[in-house]
C-alpha positions as MATLAB code, in Angstrom:
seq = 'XXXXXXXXXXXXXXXXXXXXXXXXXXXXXXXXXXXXXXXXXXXXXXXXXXXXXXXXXXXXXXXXXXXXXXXXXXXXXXXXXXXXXXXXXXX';
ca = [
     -13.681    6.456  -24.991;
     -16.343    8.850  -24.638;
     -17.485   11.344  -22.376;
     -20.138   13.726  -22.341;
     -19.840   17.115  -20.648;
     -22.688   19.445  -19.259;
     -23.422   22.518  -19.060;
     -23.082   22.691  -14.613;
     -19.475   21.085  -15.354;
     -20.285   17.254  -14.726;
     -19.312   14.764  -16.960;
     -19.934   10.919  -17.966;
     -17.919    7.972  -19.412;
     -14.277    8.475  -18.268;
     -12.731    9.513  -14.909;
     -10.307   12.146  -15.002;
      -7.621   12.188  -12.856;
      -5.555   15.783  -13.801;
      -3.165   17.352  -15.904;
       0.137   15.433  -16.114;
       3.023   17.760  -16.788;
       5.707   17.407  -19.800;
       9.330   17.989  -19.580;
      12.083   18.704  -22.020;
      15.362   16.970  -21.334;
      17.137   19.777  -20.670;
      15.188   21.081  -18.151;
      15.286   17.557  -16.274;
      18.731   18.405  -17.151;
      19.507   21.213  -15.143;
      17.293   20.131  -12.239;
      19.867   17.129  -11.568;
      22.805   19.328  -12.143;
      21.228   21.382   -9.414;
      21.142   18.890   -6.362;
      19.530   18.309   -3.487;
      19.101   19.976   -0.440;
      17.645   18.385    2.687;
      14.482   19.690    4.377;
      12.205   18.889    7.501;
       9.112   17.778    7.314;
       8.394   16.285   10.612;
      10.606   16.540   13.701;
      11.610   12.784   12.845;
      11.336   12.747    8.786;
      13.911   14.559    7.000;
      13.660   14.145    3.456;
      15.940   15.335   -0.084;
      14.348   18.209   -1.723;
      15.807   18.980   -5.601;
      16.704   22.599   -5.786;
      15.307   23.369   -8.823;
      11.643   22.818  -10.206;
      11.936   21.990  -13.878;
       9.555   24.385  -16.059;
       7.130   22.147  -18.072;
       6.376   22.917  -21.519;
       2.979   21.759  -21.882;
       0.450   19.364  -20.156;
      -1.995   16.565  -21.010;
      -5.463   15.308  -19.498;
      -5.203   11.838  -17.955;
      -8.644    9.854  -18.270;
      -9.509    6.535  -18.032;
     -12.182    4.742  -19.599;
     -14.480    3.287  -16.671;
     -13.741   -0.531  -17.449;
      -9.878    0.134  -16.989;
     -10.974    2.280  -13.625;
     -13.091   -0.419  -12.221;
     -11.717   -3.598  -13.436;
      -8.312   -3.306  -13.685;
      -7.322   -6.622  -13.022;
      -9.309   -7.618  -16.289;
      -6.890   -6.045  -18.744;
      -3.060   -7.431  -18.777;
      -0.810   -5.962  -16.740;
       3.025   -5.528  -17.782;
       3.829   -5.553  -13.871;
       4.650   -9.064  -12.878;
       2.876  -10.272   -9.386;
       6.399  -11.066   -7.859;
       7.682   -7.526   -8.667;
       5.104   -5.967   -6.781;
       5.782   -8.188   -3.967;
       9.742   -7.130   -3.896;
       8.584   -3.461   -3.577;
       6.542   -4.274   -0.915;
       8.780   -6.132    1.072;
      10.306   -4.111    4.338;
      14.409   -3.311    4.629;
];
């Protein structure tokens, strides 16, 4: 892939998409040794909050090369169609 950066901050030939953060195993670790704690988010959605953030040690730039961004369905996918239905499907 490349992509060509200006001067005004634009770019072309990739789509970026963020940093990603990294995590050590011991600091996912101690955020499941920590638990849960439940919190409101709506009067009617009540959702499990971890309490503790793990710390990351360092971060990487997620791109994409603009065929995988616009054709994705060209490349092969390792998800099957039939697991993707599954997940969709309502309890």
């Amino acid at each position: 892939m490349h992509v060509v950066f200006y001067k005004n901050r634009r770019y072309r030939g990739g789509h970026y998409f963020g940093k990603v953060p990294l995590y050590s195993k011991s600091e996912l670790a101690k955020m499941n040794r920590s638990g849960t704690h439940t919190s409101r988010i709506t009067s009617t959605w009540m959702i499990d909050v971890c309490n503790y953030d793990p710390k990351p040690y360092a971060h990487f730039e997620y791109w994409e090369c603009p065929d995988c961004y616009w054709h994705p369905k060209l490349k092969s996918s390792q998800i099957q169609p039939s697991t993707i239905k599954a997940t969709l499907k309502k309890k």
